[in-house]
C-alpha positions as CSV (number, residue, x, y, z in Angstrom):
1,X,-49.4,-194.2,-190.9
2,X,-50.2,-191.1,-192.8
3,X,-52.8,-188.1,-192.6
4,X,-52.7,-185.0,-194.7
5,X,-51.9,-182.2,-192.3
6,X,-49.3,-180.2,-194.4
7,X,-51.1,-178.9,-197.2
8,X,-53.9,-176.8,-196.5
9,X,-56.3,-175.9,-193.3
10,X,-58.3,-179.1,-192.8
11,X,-61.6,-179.5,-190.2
12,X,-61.1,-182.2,-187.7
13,X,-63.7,-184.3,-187.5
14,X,-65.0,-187.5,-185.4
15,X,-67.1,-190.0,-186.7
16,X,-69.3,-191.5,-183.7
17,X,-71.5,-194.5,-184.9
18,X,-73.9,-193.0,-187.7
19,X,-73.0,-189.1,-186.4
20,X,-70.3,-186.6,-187.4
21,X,-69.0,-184.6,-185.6
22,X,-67.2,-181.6,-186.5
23,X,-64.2,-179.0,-185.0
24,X,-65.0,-175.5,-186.6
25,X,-61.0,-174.8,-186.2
26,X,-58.0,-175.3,-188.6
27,X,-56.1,-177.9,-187.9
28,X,-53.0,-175.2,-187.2
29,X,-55.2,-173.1,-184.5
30,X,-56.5,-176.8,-183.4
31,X,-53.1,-178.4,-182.8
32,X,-51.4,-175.1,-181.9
33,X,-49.3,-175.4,-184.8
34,X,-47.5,-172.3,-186.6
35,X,-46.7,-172.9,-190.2
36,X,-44.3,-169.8,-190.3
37,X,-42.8,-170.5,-187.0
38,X,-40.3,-172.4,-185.1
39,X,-42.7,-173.3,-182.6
40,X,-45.3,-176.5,-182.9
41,X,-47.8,-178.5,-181.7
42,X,-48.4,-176.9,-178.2
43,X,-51.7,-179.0,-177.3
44,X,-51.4,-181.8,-174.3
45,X,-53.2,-184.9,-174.2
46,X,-54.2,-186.4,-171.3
47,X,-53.3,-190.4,-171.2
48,X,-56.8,-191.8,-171.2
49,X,-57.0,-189.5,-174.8
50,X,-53.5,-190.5,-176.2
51,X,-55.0,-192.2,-178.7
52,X,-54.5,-195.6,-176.7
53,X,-58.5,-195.3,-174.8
54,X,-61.3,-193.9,-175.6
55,X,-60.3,-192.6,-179.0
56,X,-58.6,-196.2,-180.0
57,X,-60.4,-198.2,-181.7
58,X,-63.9,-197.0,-181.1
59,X,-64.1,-193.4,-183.2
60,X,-62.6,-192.9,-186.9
61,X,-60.4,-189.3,-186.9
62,X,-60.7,-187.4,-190.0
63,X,-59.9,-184.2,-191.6
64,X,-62.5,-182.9,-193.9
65,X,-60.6,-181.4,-197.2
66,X,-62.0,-178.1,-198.4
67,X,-61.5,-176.6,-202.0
68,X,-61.4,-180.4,-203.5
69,X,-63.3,-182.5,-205.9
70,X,-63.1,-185.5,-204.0
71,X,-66.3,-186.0,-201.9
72,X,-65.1,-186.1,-198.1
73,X,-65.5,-189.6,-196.4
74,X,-68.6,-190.8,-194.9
75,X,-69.4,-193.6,-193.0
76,X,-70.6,-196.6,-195.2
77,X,-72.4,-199.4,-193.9
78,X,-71.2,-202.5,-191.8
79,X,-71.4,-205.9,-192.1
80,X,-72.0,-208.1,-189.4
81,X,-69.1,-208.8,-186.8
82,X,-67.3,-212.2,-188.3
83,X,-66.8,-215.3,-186.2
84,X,-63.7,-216.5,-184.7
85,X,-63.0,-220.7,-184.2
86,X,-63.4,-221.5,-180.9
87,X,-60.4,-223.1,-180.7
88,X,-58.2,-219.5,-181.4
89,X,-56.9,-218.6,-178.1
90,X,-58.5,-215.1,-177.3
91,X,-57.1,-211.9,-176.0
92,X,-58.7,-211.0,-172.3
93,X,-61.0,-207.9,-173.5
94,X,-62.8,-209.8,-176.1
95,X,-66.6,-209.5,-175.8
96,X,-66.1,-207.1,-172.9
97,X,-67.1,-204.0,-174.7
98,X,-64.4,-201.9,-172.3
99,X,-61.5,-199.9,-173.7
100,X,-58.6,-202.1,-171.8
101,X,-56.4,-198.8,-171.5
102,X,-52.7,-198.7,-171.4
103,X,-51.2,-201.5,-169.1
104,X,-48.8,-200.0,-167.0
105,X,-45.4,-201.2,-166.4
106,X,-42.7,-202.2,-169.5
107,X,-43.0,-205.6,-170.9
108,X,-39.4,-207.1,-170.8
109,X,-39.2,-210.2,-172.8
110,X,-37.4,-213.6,-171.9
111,X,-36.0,-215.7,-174.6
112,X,-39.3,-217.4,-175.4
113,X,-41.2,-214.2,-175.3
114,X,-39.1,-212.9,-178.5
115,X,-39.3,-215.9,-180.2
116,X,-43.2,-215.8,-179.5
117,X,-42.9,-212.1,-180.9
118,X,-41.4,-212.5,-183.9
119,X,-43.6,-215.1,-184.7
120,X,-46.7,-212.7,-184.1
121,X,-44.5,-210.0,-186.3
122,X,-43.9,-212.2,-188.9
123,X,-47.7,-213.0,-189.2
124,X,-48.9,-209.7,-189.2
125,X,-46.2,-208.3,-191.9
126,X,-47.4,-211.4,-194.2
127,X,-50.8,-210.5,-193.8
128,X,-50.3,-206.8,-194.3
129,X,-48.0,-207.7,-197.8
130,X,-51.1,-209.5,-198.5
131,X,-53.7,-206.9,-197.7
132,X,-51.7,-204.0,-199.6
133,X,-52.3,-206.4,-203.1
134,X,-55.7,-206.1,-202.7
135,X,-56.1,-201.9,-202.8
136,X,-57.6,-201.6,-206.1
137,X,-60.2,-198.8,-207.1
138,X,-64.1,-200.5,-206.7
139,X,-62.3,-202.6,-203.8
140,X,-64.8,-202.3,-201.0
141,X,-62.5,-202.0,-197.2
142,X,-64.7,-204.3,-195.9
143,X,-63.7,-206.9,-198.5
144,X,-60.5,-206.3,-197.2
145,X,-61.4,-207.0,-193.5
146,X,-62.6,-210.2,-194.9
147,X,-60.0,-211.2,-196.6
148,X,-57.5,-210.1,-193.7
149,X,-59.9,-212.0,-190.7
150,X,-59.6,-215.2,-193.2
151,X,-56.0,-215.5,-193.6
152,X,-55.2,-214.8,-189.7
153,X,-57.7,-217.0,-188.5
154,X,-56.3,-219.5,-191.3
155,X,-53.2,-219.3,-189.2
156,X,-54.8,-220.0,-185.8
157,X,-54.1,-216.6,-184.9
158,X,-56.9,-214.2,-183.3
159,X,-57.7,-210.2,-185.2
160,X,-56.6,-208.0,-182.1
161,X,-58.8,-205.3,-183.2
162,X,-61.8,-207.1,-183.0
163,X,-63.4,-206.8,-180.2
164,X,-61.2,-204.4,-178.8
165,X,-63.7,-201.9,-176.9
166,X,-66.7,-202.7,-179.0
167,X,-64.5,-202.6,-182.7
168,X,-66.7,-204.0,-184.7
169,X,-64.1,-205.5,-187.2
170,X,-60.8,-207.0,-187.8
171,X,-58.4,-204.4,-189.4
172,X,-58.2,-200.8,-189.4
173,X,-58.5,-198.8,-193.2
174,X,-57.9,-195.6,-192.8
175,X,-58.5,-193.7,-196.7
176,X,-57.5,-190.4,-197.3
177,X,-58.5,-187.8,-194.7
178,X,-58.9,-190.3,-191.8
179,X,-56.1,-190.0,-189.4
180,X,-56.2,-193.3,-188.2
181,X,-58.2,-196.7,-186.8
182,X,-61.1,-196.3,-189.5
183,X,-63.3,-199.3,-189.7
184,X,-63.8,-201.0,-192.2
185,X,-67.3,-200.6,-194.4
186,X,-69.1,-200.5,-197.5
187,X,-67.6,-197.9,-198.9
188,X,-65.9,-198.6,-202.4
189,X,-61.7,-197.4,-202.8
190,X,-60.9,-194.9,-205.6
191,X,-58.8,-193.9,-208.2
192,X,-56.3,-191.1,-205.9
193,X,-56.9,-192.7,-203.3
194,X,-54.4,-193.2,-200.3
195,X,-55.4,-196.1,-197.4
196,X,-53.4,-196.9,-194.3
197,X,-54.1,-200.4,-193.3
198,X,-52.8,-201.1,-189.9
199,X,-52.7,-205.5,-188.8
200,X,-52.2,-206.3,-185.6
201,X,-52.6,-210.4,-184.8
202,X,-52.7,-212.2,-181.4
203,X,-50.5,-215.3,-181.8
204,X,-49.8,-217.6,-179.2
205,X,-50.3,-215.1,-176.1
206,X,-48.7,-212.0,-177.9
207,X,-49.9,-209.2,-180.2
208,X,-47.8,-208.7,-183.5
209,X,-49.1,-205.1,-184.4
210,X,-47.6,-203.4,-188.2
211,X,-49.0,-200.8,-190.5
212,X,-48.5,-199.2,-193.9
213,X,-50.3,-196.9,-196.2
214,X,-51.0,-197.8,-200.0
215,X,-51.7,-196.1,-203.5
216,X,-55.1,-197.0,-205.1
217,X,-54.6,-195.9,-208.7
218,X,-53.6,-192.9,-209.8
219,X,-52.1,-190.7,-206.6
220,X,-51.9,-187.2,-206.8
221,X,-48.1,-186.3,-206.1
222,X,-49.0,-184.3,-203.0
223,X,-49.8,-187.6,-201.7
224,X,-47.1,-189.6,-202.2
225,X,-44.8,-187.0,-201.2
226,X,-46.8,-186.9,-197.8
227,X,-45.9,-190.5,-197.9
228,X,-42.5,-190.9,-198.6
229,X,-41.6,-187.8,-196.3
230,X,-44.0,-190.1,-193.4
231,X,-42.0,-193.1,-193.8
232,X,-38.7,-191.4,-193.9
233,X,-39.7,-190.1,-190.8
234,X,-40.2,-193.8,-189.6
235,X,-37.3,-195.2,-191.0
236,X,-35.2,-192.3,-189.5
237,X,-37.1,-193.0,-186.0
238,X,-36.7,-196.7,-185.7
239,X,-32.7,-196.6,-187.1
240,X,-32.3,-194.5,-183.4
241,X,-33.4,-196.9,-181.3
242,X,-31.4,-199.4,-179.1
243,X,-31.2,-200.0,-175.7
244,X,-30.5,-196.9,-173.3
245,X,-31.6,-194.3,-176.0
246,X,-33.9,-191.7,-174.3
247,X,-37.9,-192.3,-175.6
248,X,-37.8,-188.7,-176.5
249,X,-35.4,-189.0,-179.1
250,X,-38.0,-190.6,-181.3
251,X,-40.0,-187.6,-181.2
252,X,-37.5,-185.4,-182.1
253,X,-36.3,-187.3,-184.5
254,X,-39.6,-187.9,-186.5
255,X,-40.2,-183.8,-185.5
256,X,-36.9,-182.6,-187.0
257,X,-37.5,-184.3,-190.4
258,X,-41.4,-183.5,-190.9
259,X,-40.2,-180.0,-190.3
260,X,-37.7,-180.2,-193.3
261,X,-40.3,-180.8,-195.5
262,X,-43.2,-178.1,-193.5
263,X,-45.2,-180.9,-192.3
264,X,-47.0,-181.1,-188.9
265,X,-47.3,-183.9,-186.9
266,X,-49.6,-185.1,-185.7
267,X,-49.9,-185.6,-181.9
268,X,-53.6,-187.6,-181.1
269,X,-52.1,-190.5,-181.1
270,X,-48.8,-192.2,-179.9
271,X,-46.4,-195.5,-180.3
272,X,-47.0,-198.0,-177.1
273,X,-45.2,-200.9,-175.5
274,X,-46.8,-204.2,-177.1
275,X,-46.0,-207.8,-176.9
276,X,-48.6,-209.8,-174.0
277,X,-50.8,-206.7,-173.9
278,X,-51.8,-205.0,-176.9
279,X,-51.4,-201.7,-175.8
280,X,-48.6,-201.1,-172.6
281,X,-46.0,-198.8,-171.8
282,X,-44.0,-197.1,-172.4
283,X,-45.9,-194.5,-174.4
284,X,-44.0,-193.3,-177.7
285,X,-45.0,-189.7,-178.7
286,X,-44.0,-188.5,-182.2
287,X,-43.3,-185.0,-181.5
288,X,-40.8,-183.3,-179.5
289,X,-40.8,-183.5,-175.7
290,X,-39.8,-183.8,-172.6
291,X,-41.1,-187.0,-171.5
292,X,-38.7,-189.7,-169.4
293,X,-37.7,-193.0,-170.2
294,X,-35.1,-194.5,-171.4
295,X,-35.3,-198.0,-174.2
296,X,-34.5,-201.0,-172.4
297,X,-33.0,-204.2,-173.9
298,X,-35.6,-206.9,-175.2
299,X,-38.6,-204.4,-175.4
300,X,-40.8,-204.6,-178.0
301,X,-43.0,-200.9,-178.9
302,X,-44.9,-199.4,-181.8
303,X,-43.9,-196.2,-183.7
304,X,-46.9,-195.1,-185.4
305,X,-45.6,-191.6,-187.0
306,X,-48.8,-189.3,-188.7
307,X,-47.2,-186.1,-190.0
């Protein structure tokens, strides 16, 4: 996933059902970060705001972008929540309305629970392949969600997000200036624009959970660059891991590179444990730290880098 935090001061902003609201500080003075520096991102977050609660799936993140033509986002309007068959096997939290949290304790899977996984993997890569050929300017991200929601239920799989404390849809488009987990509305893609479209499918008991960002049109080279440098930083984070390797590494590795290119990263949000339980230890932060834990053979996680 990718958000624009490397090329000029940005306002960080919330959108909370039909209100916006707004941080008067730069992203830099926000985050603690020092573009001139060798010292970053100093701000904390506590684990019920790691991105993994409250802030999940129930607010979209955004950064407004001064100085530009482009009109910042704005919430569009939402159609009604779609239906699931009854006869697709439903994750616990559905219709509960409560933010399930991080389940504690590392999900170690047997020989059936990897098969099960990849199965769920597999899934949500197709449908993500199939999502990305549908980001077109005048492409509406709800017609996305439809068409996503279709083809998973069409596999007798269930939408993880929806549902998922009160998300009100079945994939998460995230275009331009929004960080991460946007919903899905009304609104219409453009030309230059970038979208992150994150899939995550419950198949059989287990949570397949992939994401990707996507050109619509004409992208400005800023943003592709943001792009490429974002998913070499994934690619460089994932080719570390293996069992025994410290957690941490994968910070500093993502770190190390976004700082070769003077990017920030973004620390709201982290990679978690998934597999039974959508969102379980261990917790995966994309910046440098101190943080214990070491991987462990058979473990499945998420590495969701935002630089």
């Amino acid at each position: 996933m990718a958000a624009a935090s490397g090329l000029q001061p940005r306002l960080l902003s919330t959108f909370v059902g039909d209100r916006l609201l707004h941080s008067r500080l730069p992203l830099p003075h926000l985050f603690g970060y020092k573009t001139g520096g060798g010292h970053h991102v100093s701000m904390r977050f506590s684990r019920a705001l790691s991105g993994l609660t409250n802030l999940l799936f129930n607010r979209r993140i955004v950064e407004e972008v001064p100085n530009t033509k482009r009109k910042p986002l704005r919430p569009g309007k939402l159609s009604p929540r779609r239906p699931v068959p009854d006869n697709i096997l439903k994750p616990p939290y559905v219709d509960t309305r409560q933010s399930p949290g991080i389940s504690s304790g590392a999900e170690v899977h047997d020989e059936m629970g990897i098969e099960c996984m990849r199965a769920s993997g597999r899934l949500a890569a197709q449908v993500l392949q199939y999502a990305g050929t549908l980001v077109k300017p005048g492409v509406k991200t709800d017609e996305i969600d439809e068409a996503v929601h279709q083809m998973i239920i069409e596999n007798g799989a269930y939408p993880s997000p929806l549902g998922y404390g009160g998300f009100p849809k079945s994939v998460c488009t995230s275009v331009n200036e929004c960080i991460c987990h946007g919903i899905p509305d009304s609104r219409e893609l453009e030309d230059g624009d970038i979208i992150n479209i994150d899939v995550t499918v419950y198949l059989n008991g287990y949570h397949g959970d992939t994401s990707a960002t996507f050109f619509c049109g004409d992208v400005s080279d800023s943003a592709r660059k943001l792009v490429q440098v974002t998913k070499e930083c994934l690619d460089k984070a994932i080719s570390i891991c293996a069992p025994g390797v410290e957690l941490k590494k994968i910070g500093k590795t993502i770190h190390d590179h976004a700082d070769k290119h003077r990017y920030g990263v973004v620390r709201t949000f982290v990679g978690h444990g998934v597999g039974r339980v959508f969102h379980a230890d261990p917790v995966v932060l994309h910046c440098r730290n101190n943080e214990g834990g070491r991987m462990k053979l058979n473990q499945t996680f998420t590495i969701g880098t935002i630089v």
